[in-house]
Legacy VTK file of the C-alpha trace (Angstrom):
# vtk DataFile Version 3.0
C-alpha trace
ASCII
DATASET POLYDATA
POINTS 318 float
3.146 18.699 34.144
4.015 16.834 30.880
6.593 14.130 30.674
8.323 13.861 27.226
10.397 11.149 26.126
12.288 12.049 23.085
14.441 9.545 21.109
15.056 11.129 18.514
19.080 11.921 17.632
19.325 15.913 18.393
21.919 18.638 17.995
23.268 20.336 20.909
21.116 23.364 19.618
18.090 21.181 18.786
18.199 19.857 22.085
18.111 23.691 23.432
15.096 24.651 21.520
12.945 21.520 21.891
13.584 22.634 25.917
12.561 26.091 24.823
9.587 25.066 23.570
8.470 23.164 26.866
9.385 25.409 29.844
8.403 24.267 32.938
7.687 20.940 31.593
10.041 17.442 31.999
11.796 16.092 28.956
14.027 13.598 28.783
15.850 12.446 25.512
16.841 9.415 24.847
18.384 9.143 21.520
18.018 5.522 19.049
18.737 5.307 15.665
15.412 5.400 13.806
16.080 2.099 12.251
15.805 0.888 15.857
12.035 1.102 16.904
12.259 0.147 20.658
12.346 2.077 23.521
15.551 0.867 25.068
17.044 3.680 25.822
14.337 4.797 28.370
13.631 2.774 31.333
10.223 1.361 32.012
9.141 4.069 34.879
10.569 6.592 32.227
7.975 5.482 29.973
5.067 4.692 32.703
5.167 8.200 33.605
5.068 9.734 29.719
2.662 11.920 28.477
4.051 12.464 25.123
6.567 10.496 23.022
8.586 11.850 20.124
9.749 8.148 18.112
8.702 5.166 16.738
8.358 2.862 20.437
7.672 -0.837 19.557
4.168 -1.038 20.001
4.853 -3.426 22.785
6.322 -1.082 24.962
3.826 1.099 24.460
1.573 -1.492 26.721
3.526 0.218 29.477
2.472 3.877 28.920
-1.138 4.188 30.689
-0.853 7.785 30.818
0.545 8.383 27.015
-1.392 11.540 25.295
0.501 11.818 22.443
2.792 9.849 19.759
4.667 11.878 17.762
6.284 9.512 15.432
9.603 9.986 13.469
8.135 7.998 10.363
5.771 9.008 7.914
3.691 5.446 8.211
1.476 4.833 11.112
0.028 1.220 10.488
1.068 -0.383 13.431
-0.333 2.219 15.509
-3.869 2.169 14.569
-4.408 -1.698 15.222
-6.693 -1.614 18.341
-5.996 -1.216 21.623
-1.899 -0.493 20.723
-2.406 3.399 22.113
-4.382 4.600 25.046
-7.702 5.933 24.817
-7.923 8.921 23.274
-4.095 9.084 22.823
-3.336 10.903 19.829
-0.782 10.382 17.087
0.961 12.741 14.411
3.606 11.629 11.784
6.329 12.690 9.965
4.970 13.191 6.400
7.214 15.785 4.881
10.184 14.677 6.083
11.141 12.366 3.562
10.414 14.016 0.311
14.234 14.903 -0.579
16.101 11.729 0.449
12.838 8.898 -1.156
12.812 11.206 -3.948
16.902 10.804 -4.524
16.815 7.211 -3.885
13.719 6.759 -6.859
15.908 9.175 -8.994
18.579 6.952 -8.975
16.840 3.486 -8.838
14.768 4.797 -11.875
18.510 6.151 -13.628
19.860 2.879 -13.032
17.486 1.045 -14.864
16.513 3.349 -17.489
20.164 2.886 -18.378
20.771 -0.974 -17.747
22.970 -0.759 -14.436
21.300 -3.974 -12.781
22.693 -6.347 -16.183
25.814 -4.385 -16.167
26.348 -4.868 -12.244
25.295 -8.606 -13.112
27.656 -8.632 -15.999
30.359 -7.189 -13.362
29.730 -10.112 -10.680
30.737 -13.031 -13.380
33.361 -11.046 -15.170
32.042 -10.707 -18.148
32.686 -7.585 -20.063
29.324 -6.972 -22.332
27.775 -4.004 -23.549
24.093 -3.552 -23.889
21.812 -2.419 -26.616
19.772 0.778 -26.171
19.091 2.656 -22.650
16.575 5.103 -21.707
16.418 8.833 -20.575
13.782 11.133 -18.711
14.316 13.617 -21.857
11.273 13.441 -23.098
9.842 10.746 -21.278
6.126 10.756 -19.434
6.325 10.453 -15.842
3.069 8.859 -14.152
3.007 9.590 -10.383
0.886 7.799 -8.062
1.267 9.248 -4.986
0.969 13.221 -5.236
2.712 14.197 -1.844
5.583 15.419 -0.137
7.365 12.882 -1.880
5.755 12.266 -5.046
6.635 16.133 -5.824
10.038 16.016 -5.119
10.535 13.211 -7.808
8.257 15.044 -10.251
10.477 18.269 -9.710
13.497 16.429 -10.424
12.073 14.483 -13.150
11.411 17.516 -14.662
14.654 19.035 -14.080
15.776 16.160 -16.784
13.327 17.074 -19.156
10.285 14.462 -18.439
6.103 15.620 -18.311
5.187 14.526 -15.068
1.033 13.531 -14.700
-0.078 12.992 -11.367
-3.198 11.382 -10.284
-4.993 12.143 -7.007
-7.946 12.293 -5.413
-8.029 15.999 -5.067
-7.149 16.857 -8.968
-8.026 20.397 -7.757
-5.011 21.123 -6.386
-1.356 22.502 -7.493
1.203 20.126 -7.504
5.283 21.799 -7.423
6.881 19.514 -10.123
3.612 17.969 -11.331
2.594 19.220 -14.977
-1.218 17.852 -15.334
-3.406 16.588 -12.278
-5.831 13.658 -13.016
-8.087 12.196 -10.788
-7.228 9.136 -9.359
-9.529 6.621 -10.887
-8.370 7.261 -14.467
-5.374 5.191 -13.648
-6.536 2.583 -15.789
-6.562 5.550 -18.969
-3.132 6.616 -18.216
-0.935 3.558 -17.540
-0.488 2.815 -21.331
0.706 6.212 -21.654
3.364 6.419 -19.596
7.018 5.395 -19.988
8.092 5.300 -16.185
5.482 4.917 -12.949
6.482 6.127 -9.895
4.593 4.926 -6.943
4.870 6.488 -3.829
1.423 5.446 -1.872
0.785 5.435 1.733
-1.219 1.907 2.403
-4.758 2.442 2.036
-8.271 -0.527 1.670
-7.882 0.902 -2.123
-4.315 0.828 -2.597
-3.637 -2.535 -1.485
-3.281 -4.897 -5.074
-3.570 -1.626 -6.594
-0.625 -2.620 -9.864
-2.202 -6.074 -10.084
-1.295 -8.268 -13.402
-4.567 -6.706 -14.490
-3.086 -3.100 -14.358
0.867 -4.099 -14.981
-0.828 -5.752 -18.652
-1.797 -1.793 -19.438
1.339 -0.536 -18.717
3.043 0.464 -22.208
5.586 -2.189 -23.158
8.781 -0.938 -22.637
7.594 0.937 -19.281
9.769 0.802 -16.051
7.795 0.673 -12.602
9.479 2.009 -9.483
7.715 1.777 -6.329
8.900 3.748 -2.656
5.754 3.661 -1.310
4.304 0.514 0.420
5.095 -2.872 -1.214
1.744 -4.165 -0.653
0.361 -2.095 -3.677
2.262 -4.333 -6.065
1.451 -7.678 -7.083
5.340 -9.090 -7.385
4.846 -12.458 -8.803
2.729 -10.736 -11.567
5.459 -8.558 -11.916
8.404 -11.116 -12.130
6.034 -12.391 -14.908
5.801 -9.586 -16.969
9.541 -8.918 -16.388
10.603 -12.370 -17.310
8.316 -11.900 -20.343
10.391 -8.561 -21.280
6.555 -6.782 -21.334
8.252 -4.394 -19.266
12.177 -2.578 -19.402
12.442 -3.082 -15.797
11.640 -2.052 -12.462
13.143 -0.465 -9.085
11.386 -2.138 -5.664
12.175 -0.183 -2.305
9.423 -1.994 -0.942
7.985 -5.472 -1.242
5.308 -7.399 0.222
6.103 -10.423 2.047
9.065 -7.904 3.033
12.193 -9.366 3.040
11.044 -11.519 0.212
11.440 -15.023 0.492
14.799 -16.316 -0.993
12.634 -18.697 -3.391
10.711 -15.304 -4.552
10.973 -14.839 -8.487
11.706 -11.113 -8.106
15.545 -12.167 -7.007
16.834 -12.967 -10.528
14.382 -10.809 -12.850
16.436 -8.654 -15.276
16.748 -5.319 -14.917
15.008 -5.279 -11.715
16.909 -3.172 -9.050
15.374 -4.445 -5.377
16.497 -2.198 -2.596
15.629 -3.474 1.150
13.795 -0.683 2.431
16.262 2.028 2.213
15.150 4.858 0.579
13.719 6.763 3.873
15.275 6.712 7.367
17.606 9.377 8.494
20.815 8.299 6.534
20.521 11.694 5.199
21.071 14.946 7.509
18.750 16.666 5.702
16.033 14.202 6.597
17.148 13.973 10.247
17.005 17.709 10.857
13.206 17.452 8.709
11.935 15.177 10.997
13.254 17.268 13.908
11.457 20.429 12.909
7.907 18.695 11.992
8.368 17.168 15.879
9.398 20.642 17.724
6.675 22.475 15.578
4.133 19.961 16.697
5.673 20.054 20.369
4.856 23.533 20.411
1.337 22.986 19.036
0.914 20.667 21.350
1.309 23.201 24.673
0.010 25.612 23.320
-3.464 23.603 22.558
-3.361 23.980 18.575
-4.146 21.478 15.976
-1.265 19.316 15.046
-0.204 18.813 11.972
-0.053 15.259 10.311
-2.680 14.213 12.833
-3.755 10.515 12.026
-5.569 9.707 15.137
LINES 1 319
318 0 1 2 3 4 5 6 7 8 9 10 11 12 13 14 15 16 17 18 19 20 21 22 23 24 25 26 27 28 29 30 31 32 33 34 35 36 37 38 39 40 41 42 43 44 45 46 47 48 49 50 51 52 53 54 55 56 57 58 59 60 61 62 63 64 65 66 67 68 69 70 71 72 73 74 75 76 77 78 79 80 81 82 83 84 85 86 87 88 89 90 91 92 93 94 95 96 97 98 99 100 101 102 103 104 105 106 107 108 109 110 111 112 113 114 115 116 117 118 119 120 121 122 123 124 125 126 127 128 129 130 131 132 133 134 135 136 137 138 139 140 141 142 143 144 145 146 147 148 149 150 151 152 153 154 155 156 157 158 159 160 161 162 163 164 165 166 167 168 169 170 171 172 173 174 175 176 177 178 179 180 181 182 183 184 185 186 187 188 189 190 191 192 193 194 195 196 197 198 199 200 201 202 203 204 205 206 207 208 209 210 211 212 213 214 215 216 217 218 219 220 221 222 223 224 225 226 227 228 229 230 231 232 233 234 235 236 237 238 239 240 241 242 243 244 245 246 247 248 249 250 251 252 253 254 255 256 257 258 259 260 261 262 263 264 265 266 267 268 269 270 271 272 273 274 275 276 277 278 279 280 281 282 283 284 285 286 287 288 289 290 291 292 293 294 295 296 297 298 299 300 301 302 303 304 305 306 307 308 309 310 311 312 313 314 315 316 317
């Protein structure tokens, strides 16, 4: 028999079909916010005796689950789960990649709104009561959209940068493919050829050997001056102090940060007081939004059911 320990926050009816799904076997739920990744809410013998896990458990706790089989996690990033010896042997793991596409995608939307149209001066403006317009602001009408980062939620931006009238080029390494929202598909390793080009770059980018550095000063030099960078992928691909620098230098119109790496940034960190830089601390995903709670949900009973019924799971990382 299977012992699942499920934190994440269900429905009444969720609850009922999750159970559904596992006759027979024992689950026990034990709800946490997702911002919360610890496994308080189940005791340690709950979690000795789990086969499966649906949440994000602090990889410390996880030293107390000999017989774990399976981590399903509620987040769509897996790094601290494939340092060595953090799962079991042979334990697999599954994510929740395409559960954040709407809410990330809103929260870049609005990050890349605000500065296209000067928000983070006027805000600033605000705070010392000062009561200044400012010159010209920027649209998505006619602008080109460069998205790195192709995925779940790299095509809900491009579909609603296209609702406001952008051309959205995507680079991957699979140009092959059909991309909702995305108007041309490049491969990946003409980024170099298409960064002038482009009047906003979205980044979305799981951390990868080849995406770490990736918008180094190098790379933020062939942006087009004028550009705006927004980044809700991982905040290692951007090199911020070359990016303070090209801000400072007005190079660039100004950027949007979800993400930064260090993360928080150090209070001494240039980034703070660049203009027209919008830094948000790591909000864009989570399950703020219903939508993205009941997402995450589905990916985790689907897989649940996968999982019994000895299928392939989708997301699989490990």
């Amino acid at each position: 028999m299977e012992t699942i320990v499920n934190f994440l926050r269900l429905t009444a009816e969720e609850r009922e079909a999750f159970q559904a799904a596992a006759p027979g076997q024992e689950q026990l739920f034990r709800p946490v916010d997702t911002q919360n990744k610890s496994a308080e809410t189940a005791s340690p013998q709950e979690l000795e005796r789990a086969t499966v896990i649906i949440g994000c458990v602090s990889p410390k706790a996880l030293a107390g689950c000999p017989r774990l089989k399976w981590l399903q996690t509620w987040s769509a990033g897996v790094d601290p789960y494939l340092a060595p010896g953090v799962l079991p042997q042979g334990c697999m793991l599954t994510s929740a990649v395409g559960g954040y596409g709407p809410a990330v995608s809103e929260h870049m939307l609005a990050t890349a709104l605000a500065v296209m149209k000067g928000l983070p001066i006027l805000r600033d403006n605000q705070r010392a009561h000062r009561r200044e317009k400012i010159g010209q602001v920027k649209s998505f009408l006619g602008a080109t959209v460069l998205l790195l980062g192709v995925g779940d939620i790299g095509s809900h931006f491009a579909q609603k940068a296209k609702a406001l009238g952008a051309y959205t080029i995507g680079l991957s390494r699979r140009p092959e493919r059909i991309i909702p929202g995305v108007d041309e598909l490049h491969p990946f390793d003409q980024l170099d050829q298409w960064l002038p080009q482009a009047d906003l770059v979205a980044m979305s980018l799981p951390e990868t050997p080849e995406t770490v550095g990736l918008m180094d000063r190098r790379r933020l030099g062939l942006m087009g001056e004028g550009a705006i960078l927004i980044n809700a992928g991982r905040g290692s691909a951007v090199d911020g102090l070359a990016l303070a620098e090209a801000l400072r230098a007005g190079r660039l119109w100004g950027a949007a940060l979800d993400v930064t790496k260090p993360e928080p940034l150090p209070e001494e960190h240039p980034l703070w007081d660049c203009p027209n830089l919008l830094l948000t601390p790591h909000t864009a995903g989570g399950d703020r939004m219903e939508v993205t709670r009941r997402r995450i949900a589905a990916i985790a009973l689907e897989n649940l059911g996968r999982y019994l019924a000895g299928e392939e799971l989708r997301n699989r990382m490990r």
